[in-house]
MMTF fields as JSON, N, C-alpha, C and O atoms, coordinates in Angstrom:
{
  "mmtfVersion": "1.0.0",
  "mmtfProducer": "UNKNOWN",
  "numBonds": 503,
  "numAtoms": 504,
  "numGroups": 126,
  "numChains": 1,
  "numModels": 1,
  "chainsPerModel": [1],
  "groupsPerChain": [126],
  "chainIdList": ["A"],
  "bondAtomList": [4, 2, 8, 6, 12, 10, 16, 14, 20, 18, 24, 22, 28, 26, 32, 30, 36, 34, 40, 38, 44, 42, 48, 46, 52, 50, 56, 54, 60, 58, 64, 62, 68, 66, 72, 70, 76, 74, 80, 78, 84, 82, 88, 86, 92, 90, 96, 94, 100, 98, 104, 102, 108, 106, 112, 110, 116, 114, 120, 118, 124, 122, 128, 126, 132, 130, 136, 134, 140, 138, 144, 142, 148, 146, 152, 150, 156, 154, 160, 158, 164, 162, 168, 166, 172, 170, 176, 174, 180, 178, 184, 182, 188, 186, 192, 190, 196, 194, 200, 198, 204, 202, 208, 206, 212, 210, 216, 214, 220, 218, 224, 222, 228, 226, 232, 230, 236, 234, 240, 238, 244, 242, 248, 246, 252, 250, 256, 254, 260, 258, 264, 262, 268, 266, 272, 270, 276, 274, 280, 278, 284, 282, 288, 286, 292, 290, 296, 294, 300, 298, 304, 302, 308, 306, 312, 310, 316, 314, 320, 318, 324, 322, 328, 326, 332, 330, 336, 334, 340, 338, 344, 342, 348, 346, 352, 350, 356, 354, 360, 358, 364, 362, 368, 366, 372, 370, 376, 374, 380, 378, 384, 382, 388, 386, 392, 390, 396, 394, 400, 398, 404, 402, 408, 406, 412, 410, 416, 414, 420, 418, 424, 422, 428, 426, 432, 430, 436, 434, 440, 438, 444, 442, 448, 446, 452, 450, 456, 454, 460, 458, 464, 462, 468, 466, 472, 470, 476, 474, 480, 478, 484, 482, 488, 486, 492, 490, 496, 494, 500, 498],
  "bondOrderList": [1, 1, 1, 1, 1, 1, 1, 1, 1, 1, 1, 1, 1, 1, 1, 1, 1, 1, 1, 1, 1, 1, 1, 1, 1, 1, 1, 1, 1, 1, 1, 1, 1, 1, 1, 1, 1, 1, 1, 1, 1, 1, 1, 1, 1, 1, 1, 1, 1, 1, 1, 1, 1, 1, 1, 1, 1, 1, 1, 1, 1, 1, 1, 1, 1, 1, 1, 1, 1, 1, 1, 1, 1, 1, 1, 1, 1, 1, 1, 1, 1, 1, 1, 1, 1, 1, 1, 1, 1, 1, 1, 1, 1, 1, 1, 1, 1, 1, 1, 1, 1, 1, 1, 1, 1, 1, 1, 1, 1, 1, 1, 1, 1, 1, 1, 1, 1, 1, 1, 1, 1, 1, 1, 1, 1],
  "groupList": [{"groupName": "UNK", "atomNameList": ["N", "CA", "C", "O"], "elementList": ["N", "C", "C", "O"], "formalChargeList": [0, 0, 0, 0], "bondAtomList": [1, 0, 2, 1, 3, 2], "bondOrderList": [1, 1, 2], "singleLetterCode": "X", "chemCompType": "L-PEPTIDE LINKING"}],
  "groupTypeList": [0, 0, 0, 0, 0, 0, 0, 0, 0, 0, 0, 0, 0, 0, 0, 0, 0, 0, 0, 0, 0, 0, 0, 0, 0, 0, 0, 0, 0, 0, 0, 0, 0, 0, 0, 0, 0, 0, 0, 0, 0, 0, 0, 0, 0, 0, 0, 0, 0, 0, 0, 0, 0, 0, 0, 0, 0, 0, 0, 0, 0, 0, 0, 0, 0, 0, 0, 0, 0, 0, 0, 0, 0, 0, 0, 0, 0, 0, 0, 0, 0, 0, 0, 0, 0, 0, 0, 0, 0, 0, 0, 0, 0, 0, 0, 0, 0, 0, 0, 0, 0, 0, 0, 0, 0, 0, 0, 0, 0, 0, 0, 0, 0, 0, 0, 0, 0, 0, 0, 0, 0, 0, 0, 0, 0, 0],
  "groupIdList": [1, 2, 3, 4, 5, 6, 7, 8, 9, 10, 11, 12, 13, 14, 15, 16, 17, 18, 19, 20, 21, 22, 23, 24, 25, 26, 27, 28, 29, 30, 31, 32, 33, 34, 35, 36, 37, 38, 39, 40, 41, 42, 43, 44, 45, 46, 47, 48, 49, 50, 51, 52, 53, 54, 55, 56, 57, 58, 59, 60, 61, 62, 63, 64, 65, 66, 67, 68, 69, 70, 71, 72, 73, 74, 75, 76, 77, 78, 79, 80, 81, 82, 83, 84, 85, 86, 87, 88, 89, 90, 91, 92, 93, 94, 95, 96, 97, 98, 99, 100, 101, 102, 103, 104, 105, 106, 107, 108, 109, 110, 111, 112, 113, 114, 115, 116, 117, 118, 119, 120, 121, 122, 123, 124, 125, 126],
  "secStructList": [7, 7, 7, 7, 7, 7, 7, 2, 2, 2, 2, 6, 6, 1, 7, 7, 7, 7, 7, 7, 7, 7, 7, 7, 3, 3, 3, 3, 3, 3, 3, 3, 3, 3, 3, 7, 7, 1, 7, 7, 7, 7, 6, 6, 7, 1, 7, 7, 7, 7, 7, 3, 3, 3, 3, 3, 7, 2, 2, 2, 2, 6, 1, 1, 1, 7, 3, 3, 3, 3, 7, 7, 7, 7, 6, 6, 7, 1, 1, 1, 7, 7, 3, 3, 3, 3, 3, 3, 3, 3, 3, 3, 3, 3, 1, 7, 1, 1, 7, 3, 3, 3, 3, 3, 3, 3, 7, 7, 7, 1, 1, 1, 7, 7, 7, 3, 3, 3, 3, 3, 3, 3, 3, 7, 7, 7],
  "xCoordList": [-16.667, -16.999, -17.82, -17.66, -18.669, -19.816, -19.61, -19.997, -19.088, -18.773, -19.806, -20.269, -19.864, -21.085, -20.732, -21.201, -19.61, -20.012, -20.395, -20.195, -21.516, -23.26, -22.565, -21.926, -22.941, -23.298, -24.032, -25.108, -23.77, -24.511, -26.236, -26.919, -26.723, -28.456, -28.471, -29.602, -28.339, -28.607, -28.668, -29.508, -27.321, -27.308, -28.425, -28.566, -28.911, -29.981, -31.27, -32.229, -31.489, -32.877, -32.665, -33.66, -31.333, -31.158, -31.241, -30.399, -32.285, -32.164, -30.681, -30.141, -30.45, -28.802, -28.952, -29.813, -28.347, -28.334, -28.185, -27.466, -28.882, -28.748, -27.72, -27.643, -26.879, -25.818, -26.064, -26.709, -25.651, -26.505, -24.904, -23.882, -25.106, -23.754, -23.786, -24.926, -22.694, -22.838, -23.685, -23.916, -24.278, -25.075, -23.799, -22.767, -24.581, -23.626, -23.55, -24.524, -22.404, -22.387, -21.699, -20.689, -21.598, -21.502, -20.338, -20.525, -19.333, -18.36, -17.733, -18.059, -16.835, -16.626, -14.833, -14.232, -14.224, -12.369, -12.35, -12.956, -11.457, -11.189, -9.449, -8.732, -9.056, -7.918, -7.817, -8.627, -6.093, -5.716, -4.129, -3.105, -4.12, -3.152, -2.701, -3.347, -1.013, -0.227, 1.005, 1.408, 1.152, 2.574, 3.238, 3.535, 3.465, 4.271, 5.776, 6.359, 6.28, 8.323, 8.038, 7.208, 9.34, 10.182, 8.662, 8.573, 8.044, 7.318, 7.799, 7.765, 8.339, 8.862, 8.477, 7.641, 9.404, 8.824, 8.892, 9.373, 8.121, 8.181, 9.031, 9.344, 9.441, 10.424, 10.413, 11.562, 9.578, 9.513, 9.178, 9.219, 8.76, 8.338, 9.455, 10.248, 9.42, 10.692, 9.719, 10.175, 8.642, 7.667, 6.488, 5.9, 6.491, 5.327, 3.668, 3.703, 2.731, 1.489, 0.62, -0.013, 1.11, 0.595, -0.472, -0.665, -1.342, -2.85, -3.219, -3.087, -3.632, -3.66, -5.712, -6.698, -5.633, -7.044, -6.965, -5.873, -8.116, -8.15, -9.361, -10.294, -9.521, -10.464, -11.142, -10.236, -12.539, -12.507, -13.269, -14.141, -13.258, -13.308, -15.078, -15.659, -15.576, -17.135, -17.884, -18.905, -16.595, -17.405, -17.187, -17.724, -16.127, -16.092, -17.257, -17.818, -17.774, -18.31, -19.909, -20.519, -20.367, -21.462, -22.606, -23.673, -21.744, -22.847, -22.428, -21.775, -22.925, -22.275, -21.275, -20.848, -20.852, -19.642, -18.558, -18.9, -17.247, -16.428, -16.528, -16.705, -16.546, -16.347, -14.735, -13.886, -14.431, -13.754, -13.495, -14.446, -11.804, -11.763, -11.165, -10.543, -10.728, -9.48, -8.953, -9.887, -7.85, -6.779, -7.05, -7.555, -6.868, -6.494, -5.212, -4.522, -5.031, -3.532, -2.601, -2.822, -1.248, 0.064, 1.223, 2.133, 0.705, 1.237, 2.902, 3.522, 3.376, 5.078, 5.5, 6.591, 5.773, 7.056, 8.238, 7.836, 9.561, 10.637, 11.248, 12.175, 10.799, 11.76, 10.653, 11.007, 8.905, 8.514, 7.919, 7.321, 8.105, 7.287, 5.928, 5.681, 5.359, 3.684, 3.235, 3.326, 2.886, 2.381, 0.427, 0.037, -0.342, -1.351, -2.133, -2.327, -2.432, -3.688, -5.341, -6.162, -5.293, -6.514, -7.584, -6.83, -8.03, -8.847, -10.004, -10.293, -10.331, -11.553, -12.376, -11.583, -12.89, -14.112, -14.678, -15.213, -14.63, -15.515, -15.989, -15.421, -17.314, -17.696, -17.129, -16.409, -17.866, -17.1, -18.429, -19.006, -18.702, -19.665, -18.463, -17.583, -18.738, -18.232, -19.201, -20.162, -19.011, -18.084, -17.901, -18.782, -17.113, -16.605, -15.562, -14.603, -15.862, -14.882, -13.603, -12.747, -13.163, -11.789, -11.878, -12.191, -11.653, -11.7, -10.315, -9.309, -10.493, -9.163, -9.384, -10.256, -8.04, -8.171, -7.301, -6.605, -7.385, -6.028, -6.225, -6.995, -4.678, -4.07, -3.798, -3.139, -4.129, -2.728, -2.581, -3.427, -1.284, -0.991, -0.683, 0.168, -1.65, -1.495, -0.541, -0.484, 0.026, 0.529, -0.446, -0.567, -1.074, -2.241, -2.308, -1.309, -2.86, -3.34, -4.312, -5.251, -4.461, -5.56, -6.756, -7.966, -5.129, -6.014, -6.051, -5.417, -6.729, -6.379, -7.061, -7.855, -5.919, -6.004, -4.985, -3.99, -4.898, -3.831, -3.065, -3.366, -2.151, -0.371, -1.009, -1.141, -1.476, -0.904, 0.519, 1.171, 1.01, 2.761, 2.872, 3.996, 1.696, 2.061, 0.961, 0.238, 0.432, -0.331, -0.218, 0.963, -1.212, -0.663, -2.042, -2.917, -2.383, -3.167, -3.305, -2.694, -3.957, -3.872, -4.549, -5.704, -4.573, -5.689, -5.823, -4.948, -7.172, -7.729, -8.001, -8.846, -7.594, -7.529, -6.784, -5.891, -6.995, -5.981, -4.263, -3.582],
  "yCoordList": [-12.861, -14.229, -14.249, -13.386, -15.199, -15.4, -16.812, -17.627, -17.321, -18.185, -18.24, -17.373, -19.646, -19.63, -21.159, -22.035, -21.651, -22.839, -23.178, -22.777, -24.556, -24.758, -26.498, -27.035, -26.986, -28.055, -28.62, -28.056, -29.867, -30.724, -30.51, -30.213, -30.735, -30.981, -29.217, -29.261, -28.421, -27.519, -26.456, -25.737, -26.941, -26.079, -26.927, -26.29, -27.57, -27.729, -27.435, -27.958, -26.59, -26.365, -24.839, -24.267, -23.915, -23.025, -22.408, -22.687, -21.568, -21.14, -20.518, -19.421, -21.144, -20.069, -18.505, -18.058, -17.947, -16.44, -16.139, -16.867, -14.971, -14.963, -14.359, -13.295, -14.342, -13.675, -12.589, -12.965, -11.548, -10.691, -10.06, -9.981, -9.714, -9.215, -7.735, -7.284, -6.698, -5.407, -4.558, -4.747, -3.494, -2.774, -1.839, -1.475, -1.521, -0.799, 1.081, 1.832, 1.381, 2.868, 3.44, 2.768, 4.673, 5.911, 6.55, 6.845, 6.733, 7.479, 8.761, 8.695, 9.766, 10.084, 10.136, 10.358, 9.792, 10.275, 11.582, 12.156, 11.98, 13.385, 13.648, 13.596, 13.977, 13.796, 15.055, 15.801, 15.237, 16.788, 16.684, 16.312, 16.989, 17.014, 18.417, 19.374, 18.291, 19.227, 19.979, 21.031, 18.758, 18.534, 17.468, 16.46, 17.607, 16.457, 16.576, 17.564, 15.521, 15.258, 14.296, 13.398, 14.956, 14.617, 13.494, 12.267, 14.183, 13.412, 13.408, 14.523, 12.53, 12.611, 13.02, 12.456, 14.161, 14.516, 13.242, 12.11, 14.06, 13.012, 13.539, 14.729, 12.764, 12.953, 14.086, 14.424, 14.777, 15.207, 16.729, 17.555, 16.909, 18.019, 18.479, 17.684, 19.85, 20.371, 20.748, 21.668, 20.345, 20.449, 19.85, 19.813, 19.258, 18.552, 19.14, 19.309, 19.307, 20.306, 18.852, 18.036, 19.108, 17.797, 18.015, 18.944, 17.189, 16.68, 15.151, 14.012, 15.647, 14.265, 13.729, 14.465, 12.397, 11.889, 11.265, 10.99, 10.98, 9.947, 9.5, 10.261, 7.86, 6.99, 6.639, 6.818, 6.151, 5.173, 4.091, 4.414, 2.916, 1.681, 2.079, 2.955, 1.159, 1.168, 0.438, 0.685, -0.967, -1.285, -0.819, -1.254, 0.334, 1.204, 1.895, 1.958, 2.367, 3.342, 3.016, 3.748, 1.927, 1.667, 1.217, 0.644, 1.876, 2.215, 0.995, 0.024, 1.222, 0.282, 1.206, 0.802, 2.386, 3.088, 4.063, 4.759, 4.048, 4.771, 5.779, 6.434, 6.641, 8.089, 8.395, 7.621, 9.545, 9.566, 11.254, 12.0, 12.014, 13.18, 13.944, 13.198, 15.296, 15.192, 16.884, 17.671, 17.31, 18.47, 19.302, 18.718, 20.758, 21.339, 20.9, 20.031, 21.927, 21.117, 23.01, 24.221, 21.704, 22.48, 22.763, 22.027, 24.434, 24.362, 24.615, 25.329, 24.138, 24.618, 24.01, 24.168, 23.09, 22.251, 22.089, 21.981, 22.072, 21.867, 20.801, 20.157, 20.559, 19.377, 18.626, 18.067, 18.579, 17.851, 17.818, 16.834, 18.983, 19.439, 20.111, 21.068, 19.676, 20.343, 20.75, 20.111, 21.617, 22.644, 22.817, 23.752, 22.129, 21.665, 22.534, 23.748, 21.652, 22.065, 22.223, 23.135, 20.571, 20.405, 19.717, 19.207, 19.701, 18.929, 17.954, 18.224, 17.211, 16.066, 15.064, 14.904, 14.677, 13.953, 12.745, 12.841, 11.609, 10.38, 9.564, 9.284, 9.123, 8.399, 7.104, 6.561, 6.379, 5.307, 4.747, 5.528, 3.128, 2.497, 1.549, 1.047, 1.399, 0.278, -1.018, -0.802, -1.961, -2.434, -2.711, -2.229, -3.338, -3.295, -4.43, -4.861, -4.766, -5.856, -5.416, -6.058, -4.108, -4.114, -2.74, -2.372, -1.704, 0.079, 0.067, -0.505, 0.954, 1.553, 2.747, 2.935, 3.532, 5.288, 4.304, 3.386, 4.537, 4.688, 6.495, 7.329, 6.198, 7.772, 7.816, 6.886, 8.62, 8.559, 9.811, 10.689, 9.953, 11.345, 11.545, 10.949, 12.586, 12.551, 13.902, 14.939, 13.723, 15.058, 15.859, 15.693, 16.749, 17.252, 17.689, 18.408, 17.904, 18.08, 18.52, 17.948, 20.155, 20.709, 20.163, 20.214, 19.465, 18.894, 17.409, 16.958, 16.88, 14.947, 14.873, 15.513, 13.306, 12.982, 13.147, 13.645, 12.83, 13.186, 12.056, 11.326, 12.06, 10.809, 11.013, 12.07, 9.308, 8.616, 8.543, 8.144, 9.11, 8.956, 8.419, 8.284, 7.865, 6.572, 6.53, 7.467, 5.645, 4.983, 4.629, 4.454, 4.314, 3.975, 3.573, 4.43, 2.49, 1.974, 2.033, 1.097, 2.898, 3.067, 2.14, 2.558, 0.933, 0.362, 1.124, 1.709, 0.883, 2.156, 0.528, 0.665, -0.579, -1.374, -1.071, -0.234, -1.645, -1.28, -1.997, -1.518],
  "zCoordList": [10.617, 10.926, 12.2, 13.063, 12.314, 13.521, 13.951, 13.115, 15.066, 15.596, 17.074, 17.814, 17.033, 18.109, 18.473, 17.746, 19.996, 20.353, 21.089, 22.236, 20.574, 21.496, 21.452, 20.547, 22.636, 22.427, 21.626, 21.426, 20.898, 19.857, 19.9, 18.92, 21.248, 21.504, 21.562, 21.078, 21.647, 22.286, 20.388, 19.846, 20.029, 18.505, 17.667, 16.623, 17.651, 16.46, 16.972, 16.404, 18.073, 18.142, 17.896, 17.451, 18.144, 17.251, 15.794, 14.941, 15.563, 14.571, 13.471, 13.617, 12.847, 12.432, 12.22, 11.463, 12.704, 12.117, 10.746, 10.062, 10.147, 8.903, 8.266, 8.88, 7.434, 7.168, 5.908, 4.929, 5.96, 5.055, 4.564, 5.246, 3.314, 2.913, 3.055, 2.94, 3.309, 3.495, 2.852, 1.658, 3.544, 2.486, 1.964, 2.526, 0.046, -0.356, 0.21, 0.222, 0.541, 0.5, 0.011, -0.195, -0.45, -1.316, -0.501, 0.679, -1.011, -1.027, -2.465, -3.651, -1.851, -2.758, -2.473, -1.422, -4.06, -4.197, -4.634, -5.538, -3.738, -4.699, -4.587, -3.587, -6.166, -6.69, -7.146, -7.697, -6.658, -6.925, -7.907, -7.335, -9.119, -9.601, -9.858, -10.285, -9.379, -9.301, -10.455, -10.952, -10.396, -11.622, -12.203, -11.562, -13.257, -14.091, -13.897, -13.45, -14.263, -14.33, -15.474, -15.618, -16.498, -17.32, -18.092, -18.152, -18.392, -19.902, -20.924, -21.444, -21.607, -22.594, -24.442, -25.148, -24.825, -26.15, -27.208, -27.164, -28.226, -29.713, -30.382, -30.357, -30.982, -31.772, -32.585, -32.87, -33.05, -33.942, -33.893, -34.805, -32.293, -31.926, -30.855, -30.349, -30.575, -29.741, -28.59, -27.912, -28.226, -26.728, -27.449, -28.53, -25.814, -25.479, -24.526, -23.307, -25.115, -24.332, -24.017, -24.686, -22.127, -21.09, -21.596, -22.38, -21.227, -20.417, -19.957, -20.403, -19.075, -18.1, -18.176, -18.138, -18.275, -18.203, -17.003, -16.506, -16.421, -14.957, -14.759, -14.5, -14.886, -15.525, -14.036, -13.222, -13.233, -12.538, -12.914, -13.721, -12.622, -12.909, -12.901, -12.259, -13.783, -13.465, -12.321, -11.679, -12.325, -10.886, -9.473, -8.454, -9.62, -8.275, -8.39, -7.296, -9.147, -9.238, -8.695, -7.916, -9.207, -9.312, -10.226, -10.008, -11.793, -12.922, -13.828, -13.447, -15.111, -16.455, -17.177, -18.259, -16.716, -17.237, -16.479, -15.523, -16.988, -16.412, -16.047, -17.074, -14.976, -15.367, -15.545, -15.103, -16.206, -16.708, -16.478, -16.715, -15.873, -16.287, -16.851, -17.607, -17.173, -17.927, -17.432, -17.279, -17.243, -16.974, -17.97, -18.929, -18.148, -19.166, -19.302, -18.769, -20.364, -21.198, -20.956, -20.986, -20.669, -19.879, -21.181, -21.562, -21.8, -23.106, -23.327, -22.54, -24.16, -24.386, -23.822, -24.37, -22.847, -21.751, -22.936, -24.094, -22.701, -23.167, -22.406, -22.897, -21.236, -20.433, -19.584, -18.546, -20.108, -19.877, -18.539, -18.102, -17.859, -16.48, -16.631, -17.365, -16.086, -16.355, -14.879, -13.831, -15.054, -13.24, -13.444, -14.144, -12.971, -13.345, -11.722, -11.671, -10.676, -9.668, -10.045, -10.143, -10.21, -11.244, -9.697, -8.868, -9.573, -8.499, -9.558, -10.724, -9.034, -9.506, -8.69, -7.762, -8.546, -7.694, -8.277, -9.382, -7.676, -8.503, -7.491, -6.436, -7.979, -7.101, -7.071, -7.908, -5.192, -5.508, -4.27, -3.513, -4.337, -3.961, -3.479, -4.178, -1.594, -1.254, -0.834, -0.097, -1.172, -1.676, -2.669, -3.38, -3.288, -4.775, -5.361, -4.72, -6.468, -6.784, -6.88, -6.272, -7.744, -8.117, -8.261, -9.393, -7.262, -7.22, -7.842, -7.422, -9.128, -9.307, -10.463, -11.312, -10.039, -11.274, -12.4, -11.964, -13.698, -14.607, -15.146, -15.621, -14.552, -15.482, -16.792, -17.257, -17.446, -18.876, -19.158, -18.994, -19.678, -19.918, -21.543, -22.203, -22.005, -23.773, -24.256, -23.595, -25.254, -25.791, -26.851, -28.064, -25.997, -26.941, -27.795, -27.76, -28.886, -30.381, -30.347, -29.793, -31.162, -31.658, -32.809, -33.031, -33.499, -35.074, -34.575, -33.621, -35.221, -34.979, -33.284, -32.595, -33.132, -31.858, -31.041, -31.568, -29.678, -28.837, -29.417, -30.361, -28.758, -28.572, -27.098, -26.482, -26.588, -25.388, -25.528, -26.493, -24.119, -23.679, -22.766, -22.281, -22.125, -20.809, -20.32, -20.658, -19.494, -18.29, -17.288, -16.989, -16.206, -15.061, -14.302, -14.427, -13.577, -13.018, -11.393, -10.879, -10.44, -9.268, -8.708, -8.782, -8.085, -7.473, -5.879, -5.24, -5.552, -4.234, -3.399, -2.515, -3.48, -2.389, -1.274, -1.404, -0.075, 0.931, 1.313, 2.219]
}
């Protein structure tokens, strides 16, 4: 905020200052995943093989699309722990309407598609 008090005669021969909105700058996140707890199996299978995706918003980013990354996959778990040390990087342009990662974690599949087994929405506001 820019506050300026002038007497009545004195502020209208003042020009107003111009107010300019921030310039945008370039940052980068960088995200390190380590390990999973207790993901839960399907029914039908006796282990679950993690992999984790991690989305960022497009208007953090800058562009008209997400980037988007994804873990190798953490094979055999029996109780749903996954030991990962994945690192990743995304850009991010401040400022921004609504910065945020979503996680999800799939039970991977060679044939077909994965099973989403949950989500989770990080917002990077302060």
């Amino acid at each position: 905020m820019f506050l300026e008090v002038l007497p009545t005669d004195l502020a209208r021969e003042i020009e107003p200052a111009p107010l300019n909105p921030p310039v945008p700058q370039e940052y980068e996140v960088r995200l390190i995943i380590w390990e999973t707890f207790e993901i839960p199996k399907v029914t039908t299978k006796k282990v679950v093989d993690i992999m984790l995706r991690v989305a960022m918003d497009p208007t953090a980013t800058g562009t008209d699309k997400e980037v988007a990354k994804e873990t190798d996959v953490h094979n055999g778990s029996e109780n749903g722990d996954g030991s990962f040390s994945y690192r990743m990087k995304f850009p991010l342009v401040i400022p921004c309407s609504f910065p945020r990662l979503k996680m999800s974690v799939y039970d991977f599949s060679p044939f077909g598609t994965n099973e989403n087994m949950g989500e989770a929405t990080i917002s990077l506001r302060p």
